[in-house]
VEXROTI-847097 format. One line per field, with one value per residue (C-alpha): residue number from 0; residue in three letters; x, y, z. Coordinates in pm, whole numbers. Each point is the difference from the previous one (the first is absolute). Layout:
% VEXROTI-847097
i	NUM:...
aa	ALA:...
u	X:...
v	Y:...
w	Z:...
% end
This chain:
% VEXROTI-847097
i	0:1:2:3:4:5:6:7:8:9:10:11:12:13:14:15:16:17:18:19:20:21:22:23:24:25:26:27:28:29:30:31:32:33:34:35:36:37:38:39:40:41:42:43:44:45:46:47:48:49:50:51:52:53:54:55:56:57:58:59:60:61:62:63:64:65:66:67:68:69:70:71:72:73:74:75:76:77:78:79:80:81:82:83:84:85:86:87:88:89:90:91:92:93:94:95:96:97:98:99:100:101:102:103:104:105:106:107:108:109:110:111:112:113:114:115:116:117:118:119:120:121:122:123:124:125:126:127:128:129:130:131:132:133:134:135:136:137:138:139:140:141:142:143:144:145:146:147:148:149:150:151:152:153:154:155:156:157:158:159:160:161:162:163:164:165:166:167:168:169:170:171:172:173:174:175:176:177:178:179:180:181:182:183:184:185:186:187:188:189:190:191:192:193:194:195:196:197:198:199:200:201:202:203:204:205:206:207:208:209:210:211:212:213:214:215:216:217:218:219:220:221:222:223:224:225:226:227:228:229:230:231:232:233:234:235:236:237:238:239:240:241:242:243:244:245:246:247:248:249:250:251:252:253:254:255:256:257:258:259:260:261:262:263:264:265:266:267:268:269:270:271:272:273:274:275:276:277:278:279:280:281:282:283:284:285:286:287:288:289:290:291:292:293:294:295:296:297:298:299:300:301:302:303:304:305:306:307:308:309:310:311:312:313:314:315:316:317:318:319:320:321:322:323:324:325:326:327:328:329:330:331:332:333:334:335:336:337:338:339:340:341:342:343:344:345:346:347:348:349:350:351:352:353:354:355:356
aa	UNK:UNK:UNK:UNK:UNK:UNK:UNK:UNK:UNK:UNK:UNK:UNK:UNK:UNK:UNK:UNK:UNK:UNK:UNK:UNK:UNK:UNK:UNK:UNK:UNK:UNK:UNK:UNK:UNK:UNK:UNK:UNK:UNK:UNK:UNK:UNK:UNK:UNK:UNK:UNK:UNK:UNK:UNK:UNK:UNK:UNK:UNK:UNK:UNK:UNK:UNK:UNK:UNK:UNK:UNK:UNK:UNK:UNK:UNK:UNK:UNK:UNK:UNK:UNK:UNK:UNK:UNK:UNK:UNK:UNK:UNK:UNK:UNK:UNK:UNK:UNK:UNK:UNK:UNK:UNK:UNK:UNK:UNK:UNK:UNK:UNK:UNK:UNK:UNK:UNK:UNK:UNK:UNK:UNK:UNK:UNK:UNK:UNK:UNK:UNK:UNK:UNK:UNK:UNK:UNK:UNK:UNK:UNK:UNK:UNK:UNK:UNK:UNK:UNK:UNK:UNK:UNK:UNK:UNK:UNK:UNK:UNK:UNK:UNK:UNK:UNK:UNK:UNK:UNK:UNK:UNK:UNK:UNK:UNK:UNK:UNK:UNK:UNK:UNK:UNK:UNK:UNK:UNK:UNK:UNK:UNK:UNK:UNK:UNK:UNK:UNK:UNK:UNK:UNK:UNK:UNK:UNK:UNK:UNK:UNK:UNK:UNK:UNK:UNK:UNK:UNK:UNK:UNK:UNK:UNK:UNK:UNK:UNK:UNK:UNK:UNK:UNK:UNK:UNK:UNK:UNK:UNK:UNK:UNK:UNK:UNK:UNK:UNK:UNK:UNK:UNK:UNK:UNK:UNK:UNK:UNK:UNK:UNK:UNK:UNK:UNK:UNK:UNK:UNK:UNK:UNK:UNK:UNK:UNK:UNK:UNK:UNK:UNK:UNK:UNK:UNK:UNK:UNK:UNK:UNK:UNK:UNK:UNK:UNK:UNK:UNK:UNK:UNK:UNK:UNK:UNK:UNK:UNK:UNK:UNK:UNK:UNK:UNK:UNK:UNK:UNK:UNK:UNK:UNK:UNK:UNK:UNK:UNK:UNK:UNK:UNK:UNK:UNK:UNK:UNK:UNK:UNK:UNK:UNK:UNK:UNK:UNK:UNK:UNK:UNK:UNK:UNK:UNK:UNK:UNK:UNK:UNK:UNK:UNK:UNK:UNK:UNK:UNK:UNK:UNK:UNK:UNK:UNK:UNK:UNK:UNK:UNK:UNK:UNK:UNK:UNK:UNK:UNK:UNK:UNK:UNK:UNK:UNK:UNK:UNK:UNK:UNK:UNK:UNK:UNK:UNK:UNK:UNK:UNK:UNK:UNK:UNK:UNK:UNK:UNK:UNK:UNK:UNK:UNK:UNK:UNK:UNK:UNK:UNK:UNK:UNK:UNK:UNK:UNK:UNK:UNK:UNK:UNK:UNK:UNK:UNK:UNK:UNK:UNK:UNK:UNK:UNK:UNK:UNK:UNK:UNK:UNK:UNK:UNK:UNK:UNK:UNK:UNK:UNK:UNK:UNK:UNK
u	16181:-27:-210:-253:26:-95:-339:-67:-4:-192:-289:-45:-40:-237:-169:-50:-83:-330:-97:42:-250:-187:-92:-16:-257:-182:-42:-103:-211:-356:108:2:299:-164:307:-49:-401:4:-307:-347:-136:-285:-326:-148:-268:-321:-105:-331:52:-70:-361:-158:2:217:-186:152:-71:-167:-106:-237:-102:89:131:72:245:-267:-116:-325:-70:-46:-239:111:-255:133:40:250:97:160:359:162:170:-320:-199:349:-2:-428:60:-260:313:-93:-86:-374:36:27:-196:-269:93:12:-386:-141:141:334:304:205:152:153:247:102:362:-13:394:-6:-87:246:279:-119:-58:320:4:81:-274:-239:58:-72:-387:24:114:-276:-265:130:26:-384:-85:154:-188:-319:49:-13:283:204:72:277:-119:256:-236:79:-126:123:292:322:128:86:-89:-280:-345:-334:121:276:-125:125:309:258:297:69:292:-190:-290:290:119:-341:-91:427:-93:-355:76:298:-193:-266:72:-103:-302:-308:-248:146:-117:22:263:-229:279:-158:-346:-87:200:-121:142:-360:-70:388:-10:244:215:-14:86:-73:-134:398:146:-238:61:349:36:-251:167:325:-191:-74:302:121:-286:111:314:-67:-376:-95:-321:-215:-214:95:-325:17:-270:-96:16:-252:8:60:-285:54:218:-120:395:49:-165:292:259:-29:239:281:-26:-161:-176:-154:-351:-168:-211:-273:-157:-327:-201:-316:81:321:-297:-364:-203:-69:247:109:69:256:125:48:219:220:45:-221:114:374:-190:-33:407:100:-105:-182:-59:-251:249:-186:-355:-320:-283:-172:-355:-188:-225:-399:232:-101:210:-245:129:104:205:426:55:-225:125:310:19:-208:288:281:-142:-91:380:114:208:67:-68:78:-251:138:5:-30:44:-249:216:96:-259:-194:6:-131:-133:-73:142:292:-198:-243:118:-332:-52:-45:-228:262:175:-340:27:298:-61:-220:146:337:-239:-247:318:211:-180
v	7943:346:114:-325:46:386:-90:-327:289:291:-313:-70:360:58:-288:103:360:-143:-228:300:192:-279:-39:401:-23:-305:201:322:-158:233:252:346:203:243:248:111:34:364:240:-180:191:228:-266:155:206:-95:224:-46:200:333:-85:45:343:20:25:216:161:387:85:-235:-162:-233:174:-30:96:288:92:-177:-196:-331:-206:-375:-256:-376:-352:-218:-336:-278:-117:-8:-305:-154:86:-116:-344:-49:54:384:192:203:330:-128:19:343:109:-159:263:294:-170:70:399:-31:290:-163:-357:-88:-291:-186:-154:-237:-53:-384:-2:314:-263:-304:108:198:392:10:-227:133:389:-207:-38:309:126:-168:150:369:-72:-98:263:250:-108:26:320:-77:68:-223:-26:-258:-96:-204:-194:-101:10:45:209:60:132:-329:-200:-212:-60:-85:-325:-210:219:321:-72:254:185:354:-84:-159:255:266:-248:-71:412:57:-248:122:350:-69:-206:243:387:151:-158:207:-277:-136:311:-160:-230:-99:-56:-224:-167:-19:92:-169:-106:-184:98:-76:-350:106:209:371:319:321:241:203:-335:-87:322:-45:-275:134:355:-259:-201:316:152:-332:34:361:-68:-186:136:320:0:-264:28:-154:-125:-42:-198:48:-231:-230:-232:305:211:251:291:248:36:225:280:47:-219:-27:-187:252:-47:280:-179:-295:-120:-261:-255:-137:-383:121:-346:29:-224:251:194:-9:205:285:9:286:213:-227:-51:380:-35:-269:80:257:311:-74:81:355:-6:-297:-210:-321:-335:-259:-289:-284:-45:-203:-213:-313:-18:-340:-134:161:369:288:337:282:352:-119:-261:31:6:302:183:-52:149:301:82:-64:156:307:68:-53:-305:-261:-353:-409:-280:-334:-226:-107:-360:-311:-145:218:222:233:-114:215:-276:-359:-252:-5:-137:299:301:26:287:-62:216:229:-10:102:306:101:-10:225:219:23:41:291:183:-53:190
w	8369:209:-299:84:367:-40:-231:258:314:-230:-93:332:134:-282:72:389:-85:-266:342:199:-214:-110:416:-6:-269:138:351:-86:-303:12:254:-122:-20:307:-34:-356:90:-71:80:-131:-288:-8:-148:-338:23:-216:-250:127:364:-18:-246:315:170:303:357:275:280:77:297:87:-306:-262:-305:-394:-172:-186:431:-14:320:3:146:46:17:-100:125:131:-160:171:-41:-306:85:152:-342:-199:159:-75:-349:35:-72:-321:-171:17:388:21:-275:248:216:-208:-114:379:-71:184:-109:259:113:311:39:270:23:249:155:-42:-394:-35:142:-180:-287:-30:-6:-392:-54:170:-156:-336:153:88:-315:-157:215:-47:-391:17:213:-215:-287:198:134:351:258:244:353:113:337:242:142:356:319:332:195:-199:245:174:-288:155:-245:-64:-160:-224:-331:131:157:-104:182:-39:-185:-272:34:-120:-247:-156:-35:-151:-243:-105:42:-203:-260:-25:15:-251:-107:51:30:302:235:323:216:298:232:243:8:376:278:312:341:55:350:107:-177:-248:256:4:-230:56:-267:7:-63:-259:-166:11:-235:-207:-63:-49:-275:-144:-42:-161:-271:-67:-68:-304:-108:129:-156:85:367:268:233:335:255:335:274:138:-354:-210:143:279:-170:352:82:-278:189:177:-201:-381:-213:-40:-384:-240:-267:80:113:320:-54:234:9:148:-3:199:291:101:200:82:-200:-9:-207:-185:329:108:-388:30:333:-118:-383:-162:193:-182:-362:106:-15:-204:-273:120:-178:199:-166:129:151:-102:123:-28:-93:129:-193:36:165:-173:-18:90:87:361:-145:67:-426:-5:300:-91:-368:98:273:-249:-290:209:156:-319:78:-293:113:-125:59:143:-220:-344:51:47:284:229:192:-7:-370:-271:-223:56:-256:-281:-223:-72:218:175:213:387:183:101:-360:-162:277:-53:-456:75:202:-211:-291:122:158:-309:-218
% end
């Protein structure tokens, strides 16, 4: 009988302690197990990375990895996600680009299709676009494409809202993703800063600068290689605080949006004022500018385009037409369908052809 009662009492406490785990289980069913985590591992490199010969920095020029400087003259597409979602997201795209005489592609990553589509997602685009690239001998630059003040986190509009704490987050993961492959040169760390006028509060140039030189030392401590570039203010154009405050960072280059309606011409005086004078010092990339040509408009020697090249191509200062896309503006060609050439897009073959060669 004790022998019955004993197996009754040991039945019962089993029988509680498979509830108990069977409610354990059911609770914690599809968390993760957050304390055994561990460090995350290092991504795989691709045996492709180094085909391309690694850019730095000398003095102030563009460099190879043989010395030779390098001129960069490309274009800038639109969104992976954007092109993703309108089924133009291919190989074919870009050899389009490398067609009009590009050796360089900017991309924007816009901070709401970073989120929605998920960081790991979104480096598989990227990832794509790099592999192509590669194959088509042009370089990369990875441009976080926002605009406004990050310093109290007010912008242009919805698309480019960010924080600084994702800003750091999105540069750890690509820098992290990234290092070590050559035809990613650049990490354009912010498109345009901008407090338009006071609407989007205020930031100085030192405050600015200060989470800039921050971002940077996040890149370099996981890639130490590939150049950080860093915009003026006034969307991305006015870089005329470096006279007296540079970027305390050795190794990188500025970028200037000079459209034409930033000043009245004439322009290249003022160009040289805001922006030019920093290419006797640093290397310069115009990342962003272009025009639109109305219908009947011709583009004699007077015209912005040509003013505009002549000035670049004579400081030496490498430059990225805006943008290779039918939808947003100033567009470089006109329809899907058959990739015709705008006005501005049949400029800007030819002068990514003649200056090429």
């Amino acid at each position: 009988m004790k022998i019955i009662i004993q197996l009754t009492i040991a039945l019962v406490l089993l029988s509680l302690n498979i509830d108990a785990y069977s409610q354990h289980e059911s609770k914690n069913q599809g968390k993760s197990e957050w304390w055994n985590a561990g460090w995350p591992k290092w991504p795989e490199s691709s045996p492709v990375a180094r085909n391309l010969p690694l850019i730095s920095v000398r003095g102030n020029k563009f460099v190879n990895s043989s010395g030779d400087t390098i001129m960069f003259r490309g274009l800038a597409t639109t969104d992976p996600d954007k092109l993703d979602d309108q089924g133009h997201w291919s190989k074919a795209h870009f050899e389009k680009i490398k067609e009009m005489g590009a050796n360089i592609v900017r991309i924007p990553v816009h901070p709401v299709a970073w989120r929605e589509r998920t960081p790991e997602k979104y480096l598989q685009l990227l990832d794509q676009a790099v592999q192509w690239c590669t194959e088509l001998e042009m370089y990369v630059i990875i441009d976080w494409h926002s605009i406004g003040n990050l310093h109290m986190e007010l912008f242009q509009n919805e698309m480019y809202n960010t924080t600084q704490k994702e800003t750091y987050e999105f540069w750890r993961a690509i820098a992290w993703h990234f290092r070590g492959h050559n035809t990613v040169a650049f990490y354009e760390l912010f498109n345009e800063p901008t407090t338009f006028f006071g609407r989007m509060g205020n930031m100085s140039w030192t405050e600015w600068k200060d989470i800039i030189e921050n971002i940077i030392s996040l890149i370099r401590s996981y890639d130490k290689e590939t150049i950080p570039l860093v915009a003026g203010l006034d969307w991305g154009y006015d870089l005329s605080f470096i006279r007296y405050e540079p970027v305390n960072a050795e190794g990188i280059g500025y970028v200037s949006h000079p459209y034409a309606a930033k000043r009245k011409p004439p322009w290249p005086p003022k160009w040289e004022e805001s922006f030019g004078f920093a290419a006797d010092s640093y290397p310069v990339i115009v990342t962003e500018f272009g025009f639109r040509l109305a219908k009947g408009d011709t583009i004699d020697e007077g015209h912005y385009g040509n003013i505009i090249i002549s000035y670049l191509e004579e400081k030496g200062i490498s430059w990225i037409a805006w943008v290779f896309d039918p939808d947003w503006h100033p567009h470089i060609f006109s329809s899907w369908d058959t990739y015709e050439l705008t006005g501005c897009g049949e400029f800007f073959k030819k002068q990514l052809q003649r200056n090429s060669k």
